[in-house]
Structures are given as C-alpha cells and as structure tokens.
N, C-alpha and C positions, 0 to 999 in steps of 0.2 A: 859795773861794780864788781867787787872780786868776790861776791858773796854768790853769785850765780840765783839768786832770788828770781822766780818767775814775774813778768810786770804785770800777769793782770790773772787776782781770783777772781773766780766766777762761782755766785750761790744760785742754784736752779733747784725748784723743788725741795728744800731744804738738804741738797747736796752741794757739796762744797768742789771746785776744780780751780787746776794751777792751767796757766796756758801763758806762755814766751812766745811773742809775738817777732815777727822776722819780716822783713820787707826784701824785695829784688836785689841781691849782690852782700843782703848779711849773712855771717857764717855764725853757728851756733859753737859757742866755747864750753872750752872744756869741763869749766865749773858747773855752768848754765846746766849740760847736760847730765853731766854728776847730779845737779841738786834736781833733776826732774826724776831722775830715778830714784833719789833718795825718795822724793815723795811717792812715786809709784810703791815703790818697794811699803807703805805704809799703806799701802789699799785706798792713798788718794787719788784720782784721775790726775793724770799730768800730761800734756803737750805741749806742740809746736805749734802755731798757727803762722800761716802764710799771708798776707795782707800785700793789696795791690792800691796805693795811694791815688785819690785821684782827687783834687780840685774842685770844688762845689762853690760858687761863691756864694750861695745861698743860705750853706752850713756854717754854722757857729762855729768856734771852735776855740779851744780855753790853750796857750802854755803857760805850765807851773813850773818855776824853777824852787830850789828849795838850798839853803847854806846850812852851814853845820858847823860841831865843832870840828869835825878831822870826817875821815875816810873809814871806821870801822865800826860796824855795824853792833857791836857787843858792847862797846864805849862812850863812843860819839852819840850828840844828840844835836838835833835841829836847833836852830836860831832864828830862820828866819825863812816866811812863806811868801812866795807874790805869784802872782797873777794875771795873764791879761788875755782879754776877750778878743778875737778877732774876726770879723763880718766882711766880705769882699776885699781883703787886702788894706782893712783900718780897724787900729785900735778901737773898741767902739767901750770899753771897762777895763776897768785894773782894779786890782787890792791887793794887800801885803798887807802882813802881819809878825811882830818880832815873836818869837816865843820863848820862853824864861828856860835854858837850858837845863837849870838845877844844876851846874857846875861850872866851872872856872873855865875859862874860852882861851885858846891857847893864844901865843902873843902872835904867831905868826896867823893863824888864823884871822886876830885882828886887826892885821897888818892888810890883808889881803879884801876881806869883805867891808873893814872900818866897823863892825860891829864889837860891842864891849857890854860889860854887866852894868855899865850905867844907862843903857838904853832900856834895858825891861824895868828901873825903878825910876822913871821919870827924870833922869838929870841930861838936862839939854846939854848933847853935844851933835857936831855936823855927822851924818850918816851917812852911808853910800846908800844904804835899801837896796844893796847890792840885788837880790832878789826879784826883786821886781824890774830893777836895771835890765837884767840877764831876761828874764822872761821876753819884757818889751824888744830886748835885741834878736830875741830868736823868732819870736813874730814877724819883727821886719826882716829875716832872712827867708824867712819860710814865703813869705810873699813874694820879696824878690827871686827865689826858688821857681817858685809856680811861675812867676811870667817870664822866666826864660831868662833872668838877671843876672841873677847868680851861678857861680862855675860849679859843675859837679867835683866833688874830690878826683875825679879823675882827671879833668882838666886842669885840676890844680898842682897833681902831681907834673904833668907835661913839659 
C-alpha cells in the first residue's frame, strides 16, 4: 500500500504499539519506514518484526481479501470482505460480506470486481464476490506453496 500503514497494532496493558511485519527476502520501503517514525516520533512504540513462516497443519489459519472503491486511503472505502478458513491444506469455512460504501463506486472499479450499488439494496444482479473468489485463490496457493508446488518469485523470474 502507499500509505506505509503498519500491519499489525498491538494493545498490551492498555499500551498501544505499531509493528510491520517482514518475512525472509522482504525489504522495508521507504514510506513504511517514514510512517514508523512518524509514530515514533509521537511517543508511540513502532517496529520491525522479523517472522520465520513455518507450516503447522494443525494450525487454523484465516486469508481475508478485502475490495474497495480505488487505492487511497483518505477517499476510498471498502466494498467488500471474504474470508476463508484453512485446516491442513482444505478449505474447511468461508464468508464474505458486501459493505454499503456510502458512495458512488467507480465504473472501472465495477468493471473489475462486478460489484455495483445495486448489490448493498438487494437488486438481484450476477456478482463476482470477487473477495472471497481472491481470498479462496490465495489459500489454494498458500497450500500449494507449503507442499513444494508452487514456484517461488524467484523461480519465476528465471
């Protein structure tokens, strides 16, 4: 995102922390790093956190994709939430949800997701549920990921 937004507060003890999460071979941008000091610079605790991914098939685990009107954080607003569960390398739940933007959803945007204002007031038209499409797609990549299926971007580059 170009807002450099930390992805995860954290409230401990009724203290509030920012902390941007980075995994093996990501590189922390220039925004990202700007808006942690921005918050520092406010006497909020801000970090980096290092995380080393590892495979549990034991462990739950949710991806949320989420659509919108556009890309800017001051304008844009969400459209639409999904959901899905994943247990050993199977869907095991899903949900989505539309959510009523309170504005006009641009044409290209409904070009793209197939979402329009006539889905939050009940007029039947065919949908994508783009959202929840996206989510269940990236579940099944994350699987094929883990058992050695799928190419890493660097093999992709090759």
């Amino acid at each position: 995102m170009r807002d450099g937004f930390p992805d995860l507060m954290l409230e401990k003890d009724g203290a509030v922390s920012f902390m941007e999460i980075k995994a093996e071979g990501d590189v922390i941008r220039r925004n990202q790093l700007t808006r942690l000091r921005q918050i520092g610079s406010a006497g909020i605790r801000a970090e980096i956190g290092r995380v080393d991914y590892r495979f549990d098939p034991e462990q739950d685990y949710v991806v949320v994709d989420v659509e919108t009107t556009g890309g800017w954080a001051s304008g844009d607003r969400i459209t639409e939430i999904g959901a899905v569960k994943i247990r050993n390398h199977q869907v095991v739940d899903e949900w989505h949800s539309l959510v009523n933007p309170q504005r006009a959803i641009p044409a290209k945007i409904t070009q793209i997701t197939g979402i329009t204002l006539c889905d939050f007031y009940g007029i039947e038209l065919e949908t994508h549920h783009r959202a929840l499409c996206d989510a269940r797609a990236t579940g099944h990549l994350l699987s094929l990921k883990r058992e050695g299926c799928a190419p890493d971007r660097a093999e992709e580059a090759a």
